[in-house]
Every structure is written in C-alpha cells, then in structure tokens.
N, C-alpha and C positions, 0 to 999 in steps of 0.2 A: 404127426398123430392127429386124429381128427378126435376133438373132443366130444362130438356126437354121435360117432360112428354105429353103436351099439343102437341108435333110434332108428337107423336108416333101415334097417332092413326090419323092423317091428312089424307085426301085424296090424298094430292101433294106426289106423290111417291117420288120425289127428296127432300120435304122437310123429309118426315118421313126418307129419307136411310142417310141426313147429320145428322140427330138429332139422330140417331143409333150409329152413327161412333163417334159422340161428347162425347156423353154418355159413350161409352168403352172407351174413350181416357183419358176420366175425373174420369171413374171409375178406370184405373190403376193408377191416380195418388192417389185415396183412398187408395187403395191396399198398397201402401208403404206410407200410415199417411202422405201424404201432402193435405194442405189447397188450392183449387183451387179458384184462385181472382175472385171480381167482375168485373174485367176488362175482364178476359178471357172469363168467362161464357157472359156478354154483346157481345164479338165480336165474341163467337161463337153460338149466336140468332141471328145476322147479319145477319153472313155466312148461317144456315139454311134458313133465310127471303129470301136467294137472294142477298142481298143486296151491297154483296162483294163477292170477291173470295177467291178463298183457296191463290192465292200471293196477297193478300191485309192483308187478314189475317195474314200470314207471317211476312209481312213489316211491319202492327201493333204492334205484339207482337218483335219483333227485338227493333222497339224503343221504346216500353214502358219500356223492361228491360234495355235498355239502358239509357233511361233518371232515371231508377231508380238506377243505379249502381253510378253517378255524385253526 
C-alpha cells in the first residue's frame, strides 16, 4: 500500500511533487528493512496538505525522537 497514493494523481502540482519526494524518501527507508512510524507518515500528509513546512516538519521529527529517547 502506498501511503500517498491518493496525492499522486492530484491536480495540486505542489501537492502531487511533495507526495513524490515523500514516497522515495519513505521508500529508501524500505530498501534497508526499516519500519516507517505513524508519526512520520501523519506529519509527512501535513506537509503534502500545506499544512506545515518542510522546518516545521523538521522541528517535529527533532522532538518526537527526542522525547522518545527520555
């Protein structure tokens, strides 16, 4: 199942090119057998939505592993 599949064929040229770039990013971490979170996948449907930016995004994932490493 492709978790972005419903951006790819969007009309929103900006959403379909983040939900491209998502997709290879989430696909190399298949490529080397890692498990990508629901955290990530939710805050990179955000990011595609608009909703946030690529340094929100950032600052997200900065403190979720960090509150996950405490």
């Amino acid at each position: 199942m492709d978790a972005f599949e419903e951006y790819l064929n969007s009309e929103d040229l900006e959403k379909r090119e983040r939900a491209k770039l998502w997709r290879t990013s989430i696909g190399l971490q298949d490529v080397d057998n890692l498990r990508v979170s629901n955290f990530l996948i939710e805050t990179a449907r955000k990011h595609i939505e608009g909703e946030i930016s690529m340094g929100e995004v950032s600052r997200l994932i900065d403190e979720h592993y960090k509150k996950k490493q405490h």
